[in-house]
Structures are given as C-alpha cells and as structure tokens.
C-alpha positions in Angstrom: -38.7 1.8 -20.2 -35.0 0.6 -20.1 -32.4 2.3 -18.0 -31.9 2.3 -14.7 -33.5 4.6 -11.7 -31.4 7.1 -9.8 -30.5 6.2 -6.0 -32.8 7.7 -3.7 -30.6 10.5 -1.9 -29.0 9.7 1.4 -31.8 10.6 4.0 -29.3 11.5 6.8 -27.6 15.3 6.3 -23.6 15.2 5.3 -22.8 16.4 8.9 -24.4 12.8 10.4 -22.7 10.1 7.8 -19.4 11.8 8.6 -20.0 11.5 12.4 -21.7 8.3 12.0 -18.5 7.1 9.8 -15.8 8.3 12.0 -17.6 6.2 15.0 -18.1 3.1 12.9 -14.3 3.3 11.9 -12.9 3.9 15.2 -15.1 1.1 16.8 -14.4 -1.4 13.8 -10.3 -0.6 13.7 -9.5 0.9 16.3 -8.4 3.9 14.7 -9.4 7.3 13.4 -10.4 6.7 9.8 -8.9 9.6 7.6 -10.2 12.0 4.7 -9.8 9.7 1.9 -11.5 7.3 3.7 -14.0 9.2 4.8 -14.7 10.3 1.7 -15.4 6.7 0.0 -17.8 5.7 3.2 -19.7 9.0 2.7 -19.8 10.1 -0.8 -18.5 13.3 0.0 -15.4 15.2 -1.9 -12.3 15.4 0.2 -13.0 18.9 0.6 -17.0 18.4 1.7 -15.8 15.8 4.4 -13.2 19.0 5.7 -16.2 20.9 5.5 -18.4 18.3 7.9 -15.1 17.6 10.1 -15.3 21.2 10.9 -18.5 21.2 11.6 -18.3 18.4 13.8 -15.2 19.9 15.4 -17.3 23.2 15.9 -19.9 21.3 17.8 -17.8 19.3 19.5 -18.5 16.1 18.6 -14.9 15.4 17.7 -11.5 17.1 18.9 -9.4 17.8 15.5 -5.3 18.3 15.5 -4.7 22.2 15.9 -1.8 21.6 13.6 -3.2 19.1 11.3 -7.0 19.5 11.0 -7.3 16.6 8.6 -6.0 14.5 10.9 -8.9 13.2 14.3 -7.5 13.2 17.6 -10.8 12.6 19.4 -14.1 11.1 19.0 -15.8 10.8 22.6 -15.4 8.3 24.1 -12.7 7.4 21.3 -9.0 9.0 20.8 -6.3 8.2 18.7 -3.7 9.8 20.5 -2.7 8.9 23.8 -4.0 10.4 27.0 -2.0 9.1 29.9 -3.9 6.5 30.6 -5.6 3.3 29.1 -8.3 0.9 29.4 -7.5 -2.7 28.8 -10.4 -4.9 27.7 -9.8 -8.3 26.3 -8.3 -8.9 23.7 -7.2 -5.5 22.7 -6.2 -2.4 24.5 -8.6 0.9 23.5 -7.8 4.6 24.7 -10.9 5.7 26.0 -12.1 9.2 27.6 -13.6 9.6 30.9 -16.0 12.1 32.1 -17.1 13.2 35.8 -20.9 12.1 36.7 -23.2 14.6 37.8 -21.7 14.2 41.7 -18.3 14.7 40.5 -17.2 11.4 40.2 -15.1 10.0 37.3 -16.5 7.5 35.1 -15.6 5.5 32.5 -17.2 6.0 29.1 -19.0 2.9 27.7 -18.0 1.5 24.7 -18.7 -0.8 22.4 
C-alpha cells in the first residue's frame, strides 16, 4: 500500500489540551497565550478554543475578562493582570495567586 496513515486522534478531550495549553504558555512566557495561539497548540478553530475557554471559565479553572472574554486574566496560581501584589523569584518577577489553607492561613501557591 502507498499513502500515508491518518494521525491517531488526540486522546485527551478539547476541554484538557486547552487547559493544559494555557498552563504550559503561561509557565514557558510568562504570559497568557491568546486565541490564535491557542488555536495552533491545540488544533482547535478559533471559535472551538472560545468554546473550551468557556468551559474552562465555567468550571473555574481560569478567570476570563468580563469585557473581553478572549482575552485570560487568570489561570490559578497564574494571572496576567496585576493583583496588588507580587512574588519575586530569581530571575524574573511572576504574579502569583494565593489561597487560605484549611486553618485560615494564607499561602503561597507553588509554582513551577
């Protein structure tokens, strides 16, 4: 036979690469990665990686801008915006989120 054989289909559900990409861009850049980009990492349409941003969004797994929902403010522990505070870490600076522990406490979100 000549030709060539179809790639297998992406095991993990839309929903997960778009999470999994928006993670992966913000720890590699530093920043939230946008639709277009997004859509090349994923293999989604613009409009299907909306769709999973939504989702996402819905389940809150990442905070989108009320007034532009293309654009990501938050990814937790990641945020592209600033929050009032910062956490410097050789040799860059990241905006970070914090949460409270189970006695109340704040703590800072790991990262990578």
């Amino acid at each position: 036979m000549t030709g060539t054989r179809p790639e297998p289909p992406d095991p993990l559900p839309a929903t997960e690469r778009v999470r999994l990409a928006v993670y992966h861009g913000f720890a590699r850049t530093g920043r939230a990665p946008g639709v277009p980009e997004l859509a090349a990492l994923t293999l989604l349409t613009p409009d299907g990686v909306r769709r999973e941003l939504r989702a996402l969004h819905g389940s809150r797994d990442v905070v989108l801008d009320p007034q532009d929902g293309d654009r990501i403010v938050m990814a937790h522990p990641f945020a592209s915006v600033p929050l009032g505070f910062s956490v410097v870490t050789p040799p860059r600076r990241k905006r970070r989120g914090f949460s409270l522990s189970r006695y109340g406490f704040a703590t800072d979100q790991p990262g990578p």
